[in-house]
Biopython code that builds the backbone (N, CA, C, O; Angstrom):
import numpy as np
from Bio.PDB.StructureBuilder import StructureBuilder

atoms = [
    (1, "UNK", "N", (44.849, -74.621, -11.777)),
    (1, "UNK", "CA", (45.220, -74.633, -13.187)),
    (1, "UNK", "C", (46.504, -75.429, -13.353)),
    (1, "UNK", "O", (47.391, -75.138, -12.550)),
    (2, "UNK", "N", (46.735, -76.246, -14.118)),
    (2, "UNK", "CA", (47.660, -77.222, -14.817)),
    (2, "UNK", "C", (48.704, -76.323, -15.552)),
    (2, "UNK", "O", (49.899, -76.619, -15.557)),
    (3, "UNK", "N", (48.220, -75.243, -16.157)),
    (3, "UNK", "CA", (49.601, -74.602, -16.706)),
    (3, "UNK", "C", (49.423, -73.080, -16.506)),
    (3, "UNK", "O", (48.494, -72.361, -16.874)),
    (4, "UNK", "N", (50.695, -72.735, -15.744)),
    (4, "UNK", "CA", (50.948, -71.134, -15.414)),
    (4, "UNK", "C", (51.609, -70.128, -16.208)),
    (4, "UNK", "O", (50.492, -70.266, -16.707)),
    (5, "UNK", "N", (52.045, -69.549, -16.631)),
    (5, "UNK", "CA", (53.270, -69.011, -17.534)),
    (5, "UNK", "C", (54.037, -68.337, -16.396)),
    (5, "UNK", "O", (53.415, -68.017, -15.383)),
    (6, "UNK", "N", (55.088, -68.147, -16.476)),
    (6, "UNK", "CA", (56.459, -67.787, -15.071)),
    (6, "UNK", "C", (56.430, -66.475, -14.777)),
    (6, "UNK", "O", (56.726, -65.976, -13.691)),
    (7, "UNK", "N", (55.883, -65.627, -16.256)),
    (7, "UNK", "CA", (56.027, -64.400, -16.029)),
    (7, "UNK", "C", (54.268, -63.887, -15.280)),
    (7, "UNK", "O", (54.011, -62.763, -14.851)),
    (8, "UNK", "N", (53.555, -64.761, -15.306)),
    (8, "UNK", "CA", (52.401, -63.941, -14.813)),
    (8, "UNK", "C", (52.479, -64.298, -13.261)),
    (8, "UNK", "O", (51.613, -63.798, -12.545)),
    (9, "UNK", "N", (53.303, -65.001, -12.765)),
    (9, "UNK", "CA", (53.668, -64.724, -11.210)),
    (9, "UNK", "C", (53.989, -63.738, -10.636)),
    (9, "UNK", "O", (55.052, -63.173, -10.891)),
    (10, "UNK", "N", (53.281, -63.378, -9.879)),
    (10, "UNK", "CA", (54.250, -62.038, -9.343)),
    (10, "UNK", "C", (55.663, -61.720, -8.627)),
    (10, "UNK", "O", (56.380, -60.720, -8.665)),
    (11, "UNK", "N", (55.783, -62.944, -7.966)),
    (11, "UNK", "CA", (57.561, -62.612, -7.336)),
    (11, "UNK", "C", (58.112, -64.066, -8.161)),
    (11, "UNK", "O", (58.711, -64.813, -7.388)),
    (12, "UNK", "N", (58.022, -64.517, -9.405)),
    (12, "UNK", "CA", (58.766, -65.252, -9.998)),
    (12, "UNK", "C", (59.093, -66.497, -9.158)),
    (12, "UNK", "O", (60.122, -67.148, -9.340)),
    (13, "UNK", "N", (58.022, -66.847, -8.080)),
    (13, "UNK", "CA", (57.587, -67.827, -7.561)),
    (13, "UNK", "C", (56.677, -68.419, -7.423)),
    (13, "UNK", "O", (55.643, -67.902, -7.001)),
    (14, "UNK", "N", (56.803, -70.108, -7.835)),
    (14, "UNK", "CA", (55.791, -70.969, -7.989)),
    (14, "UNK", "C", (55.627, -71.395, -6.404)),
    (14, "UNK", "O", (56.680, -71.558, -5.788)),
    (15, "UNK", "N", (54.389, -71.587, -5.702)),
    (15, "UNK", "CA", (54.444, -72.529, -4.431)),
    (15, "UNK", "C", (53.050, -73.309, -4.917)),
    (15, "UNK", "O", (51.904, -72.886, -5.071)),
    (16, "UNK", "N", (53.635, -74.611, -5.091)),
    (16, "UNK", "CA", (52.602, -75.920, -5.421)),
    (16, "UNK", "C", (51.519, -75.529, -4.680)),
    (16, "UNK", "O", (50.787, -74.840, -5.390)),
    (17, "UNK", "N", (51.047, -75.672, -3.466)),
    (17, "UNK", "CA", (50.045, -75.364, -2.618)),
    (17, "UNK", "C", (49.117, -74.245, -3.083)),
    (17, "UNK", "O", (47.950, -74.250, -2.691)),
    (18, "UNK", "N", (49.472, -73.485, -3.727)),
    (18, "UNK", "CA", (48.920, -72.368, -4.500)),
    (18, "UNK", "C", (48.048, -72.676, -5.927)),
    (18, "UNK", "O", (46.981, -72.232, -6.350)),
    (19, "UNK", "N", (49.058, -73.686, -6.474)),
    (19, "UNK", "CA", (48.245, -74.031, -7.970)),
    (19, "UNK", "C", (47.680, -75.418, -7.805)),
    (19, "UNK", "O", (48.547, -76.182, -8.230)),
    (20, "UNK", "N", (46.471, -76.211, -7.324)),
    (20, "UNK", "CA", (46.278, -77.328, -7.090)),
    (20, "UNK", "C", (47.281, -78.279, -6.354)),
    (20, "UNK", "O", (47.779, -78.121, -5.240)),
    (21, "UNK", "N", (47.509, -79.592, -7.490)),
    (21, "UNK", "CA", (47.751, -80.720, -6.492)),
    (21, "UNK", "C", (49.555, -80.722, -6.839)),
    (21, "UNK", "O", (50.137, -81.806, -6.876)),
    (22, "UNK", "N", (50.180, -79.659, -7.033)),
    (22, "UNK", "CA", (51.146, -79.511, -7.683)),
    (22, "UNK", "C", (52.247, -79.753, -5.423)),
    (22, "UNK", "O", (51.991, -79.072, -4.430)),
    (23, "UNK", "N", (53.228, -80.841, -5.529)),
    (23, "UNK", "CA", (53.701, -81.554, -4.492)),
    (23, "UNK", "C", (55.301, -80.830, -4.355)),
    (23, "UNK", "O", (56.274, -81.214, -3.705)),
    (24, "UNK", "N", (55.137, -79.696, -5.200)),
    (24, "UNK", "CA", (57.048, -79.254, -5.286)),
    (24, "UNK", "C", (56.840, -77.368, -5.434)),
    (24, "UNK", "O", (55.875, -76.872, -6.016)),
    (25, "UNK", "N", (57.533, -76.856, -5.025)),
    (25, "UNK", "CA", (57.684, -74.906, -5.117)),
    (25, "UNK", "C", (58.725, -75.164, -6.386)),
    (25, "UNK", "O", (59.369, -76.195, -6.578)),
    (26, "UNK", "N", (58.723, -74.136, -7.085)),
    (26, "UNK", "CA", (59.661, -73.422, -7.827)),
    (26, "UNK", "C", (60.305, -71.543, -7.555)),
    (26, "UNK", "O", (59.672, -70.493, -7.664)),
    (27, "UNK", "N", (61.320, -71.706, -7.298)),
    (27, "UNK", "CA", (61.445, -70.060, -7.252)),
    (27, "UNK", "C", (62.324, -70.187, -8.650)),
    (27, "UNK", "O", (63.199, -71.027, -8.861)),
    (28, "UNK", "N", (61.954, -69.331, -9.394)),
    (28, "UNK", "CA", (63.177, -68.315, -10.550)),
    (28, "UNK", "C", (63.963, -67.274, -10.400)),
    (28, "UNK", "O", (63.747, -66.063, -10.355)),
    (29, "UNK", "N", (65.067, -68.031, -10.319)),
    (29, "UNK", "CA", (66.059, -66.509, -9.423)),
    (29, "UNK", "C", (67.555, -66.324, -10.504)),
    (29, "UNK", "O", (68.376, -67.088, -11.012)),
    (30, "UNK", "N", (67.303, -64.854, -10.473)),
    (30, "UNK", "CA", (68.235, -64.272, -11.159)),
    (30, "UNK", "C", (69.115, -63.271, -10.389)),
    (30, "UNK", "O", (68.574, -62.326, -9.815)),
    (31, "UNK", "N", (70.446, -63.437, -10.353)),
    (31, "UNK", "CA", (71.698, -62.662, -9.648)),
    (31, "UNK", "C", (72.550, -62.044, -10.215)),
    (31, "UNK", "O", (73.342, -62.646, -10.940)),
    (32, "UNK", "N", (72.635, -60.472, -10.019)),
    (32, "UNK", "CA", (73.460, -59.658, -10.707)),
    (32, "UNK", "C", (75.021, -59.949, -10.115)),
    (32, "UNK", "O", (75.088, -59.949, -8.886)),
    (33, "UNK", "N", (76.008, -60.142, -10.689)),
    (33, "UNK", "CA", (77.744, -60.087, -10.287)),
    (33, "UNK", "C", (77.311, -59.941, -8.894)),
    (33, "UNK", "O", (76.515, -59.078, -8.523)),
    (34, "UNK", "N", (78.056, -61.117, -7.875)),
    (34, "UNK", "CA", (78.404, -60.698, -6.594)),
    (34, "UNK", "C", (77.099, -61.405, -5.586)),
    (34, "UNK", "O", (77.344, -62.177, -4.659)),
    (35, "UNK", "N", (76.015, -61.067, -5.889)),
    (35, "UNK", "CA", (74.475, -61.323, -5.199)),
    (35, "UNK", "C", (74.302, -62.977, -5.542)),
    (35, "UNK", "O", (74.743, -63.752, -6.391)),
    (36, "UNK", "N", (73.465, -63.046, -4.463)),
    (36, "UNK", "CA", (73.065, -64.525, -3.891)),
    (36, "UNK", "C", (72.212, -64.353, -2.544)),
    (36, "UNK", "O", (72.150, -63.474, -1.684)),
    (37, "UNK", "N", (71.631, -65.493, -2.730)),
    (37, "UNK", "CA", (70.579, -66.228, -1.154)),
    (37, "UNK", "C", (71.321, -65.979, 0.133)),
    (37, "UNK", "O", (71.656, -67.120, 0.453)),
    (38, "UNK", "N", (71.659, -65.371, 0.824)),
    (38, "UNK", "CA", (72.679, -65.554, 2.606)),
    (38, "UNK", "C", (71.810, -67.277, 2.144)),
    (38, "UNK", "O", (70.919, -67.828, 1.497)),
    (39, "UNK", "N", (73.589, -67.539, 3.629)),
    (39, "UNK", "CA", (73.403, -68.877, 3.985)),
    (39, "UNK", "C", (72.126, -69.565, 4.847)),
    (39, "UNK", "O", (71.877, -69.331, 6.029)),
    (40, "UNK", "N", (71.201, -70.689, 3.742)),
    (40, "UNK", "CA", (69.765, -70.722, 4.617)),
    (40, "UNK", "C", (69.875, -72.430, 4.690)),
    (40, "UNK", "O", (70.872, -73.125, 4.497)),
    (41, "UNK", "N", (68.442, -72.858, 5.050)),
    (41, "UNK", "CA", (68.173, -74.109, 4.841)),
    (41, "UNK", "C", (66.769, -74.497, 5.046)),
    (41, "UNK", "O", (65.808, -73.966, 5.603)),
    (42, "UNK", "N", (66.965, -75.593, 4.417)),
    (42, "UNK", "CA", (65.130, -75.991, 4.453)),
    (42, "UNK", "C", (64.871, -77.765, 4.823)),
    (42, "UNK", "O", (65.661, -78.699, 4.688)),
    (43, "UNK", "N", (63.821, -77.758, 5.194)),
    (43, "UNK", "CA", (63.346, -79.344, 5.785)),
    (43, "UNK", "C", (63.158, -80.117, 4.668)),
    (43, "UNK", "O", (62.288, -80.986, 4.730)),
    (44, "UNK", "N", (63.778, -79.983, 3.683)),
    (44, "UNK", "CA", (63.771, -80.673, 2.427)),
    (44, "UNK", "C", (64.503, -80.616, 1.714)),
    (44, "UNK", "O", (65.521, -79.973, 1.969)),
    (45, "UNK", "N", (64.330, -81.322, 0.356)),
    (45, "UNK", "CA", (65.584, -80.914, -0.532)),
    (45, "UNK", "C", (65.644, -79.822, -1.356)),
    (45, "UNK", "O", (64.551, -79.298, -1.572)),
    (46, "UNK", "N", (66.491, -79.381, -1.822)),
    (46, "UNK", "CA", (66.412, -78.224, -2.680)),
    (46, "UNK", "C", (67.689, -78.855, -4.116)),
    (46, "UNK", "O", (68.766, -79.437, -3.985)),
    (47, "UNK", "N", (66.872, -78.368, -5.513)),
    (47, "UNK", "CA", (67.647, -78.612, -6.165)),
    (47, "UNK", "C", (67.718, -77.271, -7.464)),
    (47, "UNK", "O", (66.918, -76.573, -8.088)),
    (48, "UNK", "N", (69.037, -77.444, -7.379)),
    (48, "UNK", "CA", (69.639, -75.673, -8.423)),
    (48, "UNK", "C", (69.650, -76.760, -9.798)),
    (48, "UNK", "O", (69.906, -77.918, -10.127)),
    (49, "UNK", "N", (69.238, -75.631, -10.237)),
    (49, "UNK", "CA", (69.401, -75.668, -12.018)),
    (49, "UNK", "C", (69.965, -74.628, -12.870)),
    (49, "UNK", "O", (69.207, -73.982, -13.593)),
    (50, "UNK", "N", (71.260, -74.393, -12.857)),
    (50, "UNK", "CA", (72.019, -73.459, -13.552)),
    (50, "UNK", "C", (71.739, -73.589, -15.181)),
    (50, "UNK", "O", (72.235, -74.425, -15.936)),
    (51, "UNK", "N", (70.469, -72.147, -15.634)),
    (51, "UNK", "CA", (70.317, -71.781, -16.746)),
    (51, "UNK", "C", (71.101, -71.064, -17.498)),
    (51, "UNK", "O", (71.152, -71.206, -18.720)),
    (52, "UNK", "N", (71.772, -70.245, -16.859)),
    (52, "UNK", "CA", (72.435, -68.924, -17.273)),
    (52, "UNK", "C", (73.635, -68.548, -16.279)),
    (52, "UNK", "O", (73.417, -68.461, -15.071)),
    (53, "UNK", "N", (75.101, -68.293, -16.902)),
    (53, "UNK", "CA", (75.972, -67.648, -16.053)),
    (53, "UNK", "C", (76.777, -68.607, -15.225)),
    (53, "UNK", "O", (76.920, -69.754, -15.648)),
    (54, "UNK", "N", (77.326, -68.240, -14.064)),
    (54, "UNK", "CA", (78.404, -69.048, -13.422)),
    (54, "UNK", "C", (78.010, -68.858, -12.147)),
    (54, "UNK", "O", (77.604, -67.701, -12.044)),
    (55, "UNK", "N", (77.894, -69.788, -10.526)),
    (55, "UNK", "CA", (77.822, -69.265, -9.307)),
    (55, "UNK", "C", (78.920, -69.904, -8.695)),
    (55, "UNK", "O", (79.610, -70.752, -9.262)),
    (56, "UNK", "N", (79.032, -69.635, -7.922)),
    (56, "UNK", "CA", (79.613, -70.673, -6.591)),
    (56, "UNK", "C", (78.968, -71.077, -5.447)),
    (56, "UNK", "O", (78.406, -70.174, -4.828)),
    (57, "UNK", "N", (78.880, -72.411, -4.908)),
    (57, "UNK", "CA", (77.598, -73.120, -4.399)),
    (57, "UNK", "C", (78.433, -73.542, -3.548)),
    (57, "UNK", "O", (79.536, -74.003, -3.845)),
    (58, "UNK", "N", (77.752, -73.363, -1.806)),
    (58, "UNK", "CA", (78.307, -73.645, -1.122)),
    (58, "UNK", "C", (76.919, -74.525, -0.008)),
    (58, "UNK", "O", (75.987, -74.052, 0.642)),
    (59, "UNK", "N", (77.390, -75.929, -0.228)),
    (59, "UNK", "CA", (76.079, -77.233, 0.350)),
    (59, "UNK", "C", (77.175, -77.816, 1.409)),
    (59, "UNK", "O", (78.334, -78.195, 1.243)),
    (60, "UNK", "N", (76.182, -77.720, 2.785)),
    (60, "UNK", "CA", (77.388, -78.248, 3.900)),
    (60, "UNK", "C", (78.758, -77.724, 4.193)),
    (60, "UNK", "O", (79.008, -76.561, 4.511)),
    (61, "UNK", "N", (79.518, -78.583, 4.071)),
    (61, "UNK", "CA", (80.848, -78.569, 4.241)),
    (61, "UNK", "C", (81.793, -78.281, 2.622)),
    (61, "UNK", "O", (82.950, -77.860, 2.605)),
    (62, "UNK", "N", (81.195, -78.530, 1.701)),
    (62, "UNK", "CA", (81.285, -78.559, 0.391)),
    (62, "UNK", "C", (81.059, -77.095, -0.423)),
    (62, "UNK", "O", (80.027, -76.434, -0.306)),
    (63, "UNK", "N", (81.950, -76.794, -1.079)),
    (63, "UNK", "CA", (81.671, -75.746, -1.912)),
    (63, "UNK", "C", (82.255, -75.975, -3.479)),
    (63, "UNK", "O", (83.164, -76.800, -3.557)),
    (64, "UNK", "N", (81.859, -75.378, -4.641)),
    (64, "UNK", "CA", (82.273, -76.003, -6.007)),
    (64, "UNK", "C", (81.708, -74.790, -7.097)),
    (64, "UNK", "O", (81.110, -73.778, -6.733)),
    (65, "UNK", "N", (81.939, -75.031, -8.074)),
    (65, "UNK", "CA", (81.262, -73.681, -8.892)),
    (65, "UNK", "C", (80.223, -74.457, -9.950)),
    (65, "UNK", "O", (80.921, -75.361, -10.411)),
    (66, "UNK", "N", (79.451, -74.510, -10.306)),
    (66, "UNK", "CA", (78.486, -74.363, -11.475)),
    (66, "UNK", "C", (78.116, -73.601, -12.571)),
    (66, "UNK", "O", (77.921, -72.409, -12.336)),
    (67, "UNK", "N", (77.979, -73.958, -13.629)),
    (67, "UNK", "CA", (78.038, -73.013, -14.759)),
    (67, "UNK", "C", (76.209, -73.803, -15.527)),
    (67, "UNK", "O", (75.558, -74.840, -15.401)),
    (68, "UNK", "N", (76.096, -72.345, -16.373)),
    (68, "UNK", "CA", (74.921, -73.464, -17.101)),
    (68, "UNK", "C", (74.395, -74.748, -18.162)),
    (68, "UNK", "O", (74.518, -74.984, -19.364)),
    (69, "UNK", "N", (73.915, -75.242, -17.299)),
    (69, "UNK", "CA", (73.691, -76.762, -17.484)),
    (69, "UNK", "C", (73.553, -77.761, -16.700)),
    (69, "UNK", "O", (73.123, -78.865, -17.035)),
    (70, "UNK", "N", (74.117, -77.245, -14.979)),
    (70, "UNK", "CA", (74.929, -78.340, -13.902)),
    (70, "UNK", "C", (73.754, -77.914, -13.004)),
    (70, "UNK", "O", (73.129, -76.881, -12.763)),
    (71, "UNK", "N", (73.754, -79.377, -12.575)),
    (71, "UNK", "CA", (72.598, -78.761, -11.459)),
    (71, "UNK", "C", (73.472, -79.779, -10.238)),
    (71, "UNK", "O", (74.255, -80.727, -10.301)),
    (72, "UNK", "N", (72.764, -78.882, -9.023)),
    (72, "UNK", "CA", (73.024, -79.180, -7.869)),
    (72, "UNK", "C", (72.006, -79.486, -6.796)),
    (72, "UNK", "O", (70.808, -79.389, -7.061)),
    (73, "UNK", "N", (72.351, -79.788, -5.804)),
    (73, "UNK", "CA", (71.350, -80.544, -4.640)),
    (73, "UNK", "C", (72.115, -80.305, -2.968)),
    (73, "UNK", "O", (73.128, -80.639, -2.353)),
    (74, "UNK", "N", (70.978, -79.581, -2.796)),
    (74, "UNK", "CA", (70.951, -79.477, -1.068)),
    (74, "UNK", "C", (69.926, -80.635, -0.660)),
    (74, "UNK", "O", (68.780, -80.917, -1.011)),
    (75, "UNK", "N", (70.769, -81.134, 0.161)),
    (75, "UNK", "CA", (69.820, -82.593, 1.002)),
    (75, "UNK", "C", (69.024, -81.647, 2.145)),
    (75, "UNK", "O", (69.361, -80.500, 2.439)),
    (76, "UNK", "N", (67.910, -82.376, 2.711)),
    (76, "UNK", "CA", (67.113, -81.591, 3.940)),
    (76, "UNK", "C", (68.134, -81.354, 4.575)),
    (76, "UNK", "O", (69.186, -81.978, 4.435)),
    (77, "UNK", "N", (67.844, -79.883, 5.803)),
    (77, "UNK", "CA", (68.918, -79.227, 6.575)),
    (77, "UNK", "C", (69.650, -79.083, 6.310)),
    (77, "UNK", "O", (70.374, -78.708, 7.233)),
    (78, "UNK", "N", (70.359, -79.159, 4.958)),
    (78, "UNK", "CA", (71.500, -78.385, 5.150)),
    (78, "UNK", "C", (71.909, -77.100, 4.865)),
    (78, "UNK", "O", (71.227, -76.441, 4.080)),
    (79, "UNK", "N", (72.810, -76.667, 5.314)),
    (79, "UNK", "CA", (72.979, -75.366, 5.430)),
    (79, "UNK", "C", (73.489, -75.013, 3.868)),
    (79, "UNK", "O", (74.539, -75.589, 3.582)),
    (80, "UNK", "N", (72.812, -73.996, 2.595)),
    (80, "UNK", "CA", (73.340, -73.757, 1.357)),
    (80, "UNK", "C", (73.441, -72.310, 1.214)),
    (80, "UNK", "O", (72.934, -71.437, 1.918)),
    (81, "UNK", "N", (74.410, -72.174, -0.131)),
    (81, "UNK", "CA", (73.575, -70.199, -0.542)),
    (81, "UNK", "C", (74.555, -71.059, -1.982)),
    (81, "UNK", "O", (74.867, -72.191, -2.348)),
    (82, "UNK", "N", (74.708, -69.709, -2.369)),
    (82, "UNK", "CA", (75.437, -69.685, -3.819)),
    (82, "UNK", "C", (75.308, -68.056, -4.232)),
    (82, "UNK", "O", (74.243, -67.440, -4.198)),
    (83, "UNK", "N", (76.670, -67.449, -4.650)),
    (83, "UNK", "CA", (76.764, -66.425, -5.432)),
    (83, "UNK", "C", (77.467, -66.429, -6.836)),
    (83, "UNK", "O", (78.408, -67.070, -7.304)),
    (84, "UNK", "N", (76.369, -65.145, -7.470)),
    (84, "UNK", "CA", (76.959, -65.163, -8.636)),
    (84, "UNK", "C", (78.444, -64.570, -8.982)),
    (84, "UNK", "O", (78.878, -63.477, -8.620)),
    (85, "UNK", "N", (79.050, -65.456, -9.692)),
    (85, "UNK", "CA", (80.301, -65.407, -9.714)),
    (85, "UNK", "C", (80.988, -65.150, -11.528)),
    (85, "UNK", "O", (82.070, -65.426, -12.046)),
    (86, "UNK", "N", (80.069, -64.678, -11.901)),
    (86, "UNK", "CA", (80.633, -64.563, -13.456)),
    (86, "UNK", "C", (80.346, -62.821, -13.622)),
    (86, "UNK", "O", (80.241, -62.039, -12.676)),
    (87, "UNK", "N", (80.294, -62.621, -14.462)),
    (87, "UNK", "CA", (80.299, -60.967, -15.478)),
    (87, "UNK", "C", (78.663, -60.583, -15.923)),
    (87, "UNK", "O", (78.258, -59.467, -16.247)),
    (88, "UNK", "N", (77.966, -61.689, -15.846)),
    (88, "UNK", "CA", (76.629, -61.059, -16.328)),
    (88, "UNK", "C", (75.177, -62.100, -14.827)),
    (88, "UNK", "O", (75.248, -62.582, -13.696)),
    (89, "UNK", "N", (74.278, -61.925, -15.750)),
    (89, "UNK", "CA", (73.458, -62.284, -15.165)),
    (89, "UNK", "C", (73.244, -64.015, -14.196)),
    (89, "UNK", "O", (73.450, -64.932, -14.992)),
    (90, "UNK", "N", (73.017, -64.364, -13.246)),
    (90, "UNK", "CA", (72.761, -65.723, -12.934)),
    (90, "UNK", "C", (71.577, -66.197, -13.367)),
    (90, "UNK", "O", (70.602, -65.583, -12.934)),
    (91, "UNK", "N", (71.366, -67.096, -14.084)),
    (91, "UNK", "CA", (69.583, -67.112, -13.867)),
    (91, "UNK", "C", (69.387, -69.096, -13.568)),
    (91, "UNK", "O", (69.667, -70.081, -14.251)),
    (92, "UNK", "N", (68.875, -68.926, -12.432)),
    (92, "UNK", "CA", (68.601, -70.707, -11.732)),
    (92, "UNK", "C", (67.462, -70.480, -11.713)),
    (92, "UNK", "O", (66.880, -69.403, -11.841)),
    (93, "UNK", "N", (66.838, -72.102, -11.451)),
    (93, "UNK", "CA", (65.460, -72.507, -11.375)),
    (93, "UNK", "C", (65.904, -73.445, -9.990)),
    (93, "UNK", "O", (66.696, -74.385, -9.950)),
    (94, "UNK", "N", (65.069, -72.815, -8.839)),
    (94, "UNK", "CA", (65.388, -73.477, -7.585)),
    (94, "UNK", "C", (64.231, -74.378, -7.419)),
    (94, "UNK", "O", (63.206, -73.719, -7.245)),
    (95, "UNK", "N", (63.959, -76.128, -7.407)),
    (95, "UNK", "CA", (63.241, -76.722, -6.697)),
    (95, "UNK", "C", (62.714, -76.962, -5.713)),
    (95, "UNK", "O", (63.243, -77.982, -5.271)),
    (96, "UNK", "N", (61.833, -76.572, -4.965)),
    (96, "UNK", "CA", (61.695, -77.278, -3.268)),
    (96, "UNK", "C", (61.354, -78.541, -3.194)),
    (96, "UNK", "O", (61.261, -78.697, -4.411)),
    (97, "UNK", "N", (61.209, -79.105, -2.959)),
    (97, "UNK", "CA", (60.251, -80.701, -2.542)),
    (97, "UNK", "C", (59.338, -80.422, -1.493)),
    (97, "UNK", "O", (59.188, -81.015, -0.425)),
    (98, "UNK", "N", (58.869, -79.631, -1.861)),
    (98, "UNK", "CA", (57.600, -78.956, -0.805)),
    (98, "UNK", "C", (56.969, -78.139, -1.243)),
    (98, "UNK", "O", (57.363, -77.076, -1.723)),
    (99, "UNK", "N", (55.165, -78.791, -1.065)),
    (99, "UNK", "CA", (53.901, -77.666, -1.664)),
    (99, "UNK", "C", (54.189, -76.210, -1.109)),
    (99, "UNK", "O", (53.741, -75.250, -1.737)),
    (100, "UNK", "N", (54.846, -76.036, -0.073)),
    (100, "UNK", "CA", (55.116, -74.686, 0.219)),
    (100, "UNK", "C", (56.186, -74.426, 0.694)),
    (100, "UNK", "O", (56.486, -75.065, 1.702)),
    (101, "UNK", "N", (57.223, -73.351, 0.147)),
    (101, "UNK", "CA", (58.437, -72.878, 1.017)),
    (101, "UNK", "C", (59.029, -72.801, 2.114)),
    (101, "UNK", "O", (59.288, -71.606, 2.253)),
    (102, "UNK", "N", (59.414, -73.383, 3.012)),
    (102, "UNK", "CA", (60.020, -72.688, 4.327)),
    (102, "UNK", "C", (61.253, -72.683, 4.796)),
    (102, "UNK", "O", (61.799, -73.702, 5.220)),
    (103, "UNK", "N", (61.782, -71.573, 4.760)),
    (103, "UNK", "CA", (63.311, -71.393, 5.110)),
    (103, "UNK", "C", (63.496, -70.856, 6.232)),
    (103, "UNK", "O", (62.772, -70.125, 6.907)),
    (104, "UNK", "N", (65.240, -71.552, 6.511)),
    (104, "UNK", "CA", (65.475, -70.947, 7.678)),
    (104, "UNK", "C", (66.371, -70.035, 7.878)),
    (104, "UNK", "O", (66.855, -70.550, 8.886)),
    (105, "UNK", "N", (67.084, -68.934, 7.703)),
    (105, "UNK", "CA", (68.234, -68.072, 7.392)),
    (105, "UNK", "C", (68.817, -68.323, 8.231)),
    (105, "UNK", "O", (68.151, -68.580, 9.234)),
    (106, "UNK", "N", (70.137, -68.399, 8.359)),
    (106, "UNK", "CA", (71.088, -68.861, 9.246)),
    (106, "UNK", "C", (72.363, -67.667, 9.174)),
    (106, "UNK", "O", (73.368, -67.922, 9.839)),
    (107, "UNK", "N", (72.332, -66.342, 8.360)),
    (107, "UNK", "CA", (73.122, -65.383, 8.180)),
    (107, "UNK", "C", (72.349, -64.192, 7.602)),
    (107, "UNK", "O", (72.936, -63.140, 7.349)),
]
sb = StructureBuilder()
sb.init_structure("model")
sb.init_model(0)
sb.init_chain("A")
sb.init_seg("    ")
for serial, (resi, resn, name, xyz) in enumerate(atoms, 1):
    if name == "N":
        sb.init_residue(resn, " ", resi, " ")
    sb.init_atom(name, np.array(xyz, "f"), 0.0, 1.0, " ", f" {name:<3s}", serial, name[0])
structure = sb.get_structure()
């Protein structure tokens, strides 16, 4: 199917490989004060899309804060996370560049 609605997913994850010829994952992730991903990485890129709230994003050697509107980018392997860092809710739209997920936790 060509069009899904976000909420009839069950863990608020898209994996392309799942819905036809779709070449990219989506996860929808939302973080209460404090919570975030531990530090992971993936054989691809990953790109944040800050909808809602404030995090702090830590890609490589690099760390910076984001608020909504700013998007960010993990290159393949590298090591990322991000916590929420404001008073209310986080809510990102994480890209993979991959029909299916695979991470590596590193913490």
């Amino acid at each position: 199917m060509y069009v899904v609605n976000r909420d009839a997913l069950p863990t608020f994850r898209y994996e392309g490989a799942e819905h036809g010829p779709a070449t990219v994952s989506i996860l929808f992730s939302e973080s209460d004060p404090g919570d975030g991903p531990r530090l992971h990485r993936h054989p691809y890129d990953e790109t944040w899309i800050v909808q809602e709230g404030q995090v702090q994003v830590w890609i490589g050697e690099e760390a910076g804060e984001a608020r909504a509107g700013d998007i960010a980018v993990a290159p393949p392997n590298t090591p990322h996370k991000f916590k929420n860092i404001g008073e209310g809710v986080a809510r990102l739209i994480c890209i993979h560049a991959s029909s299916t997920v695979s991470t590596e936790w590193l913490e």
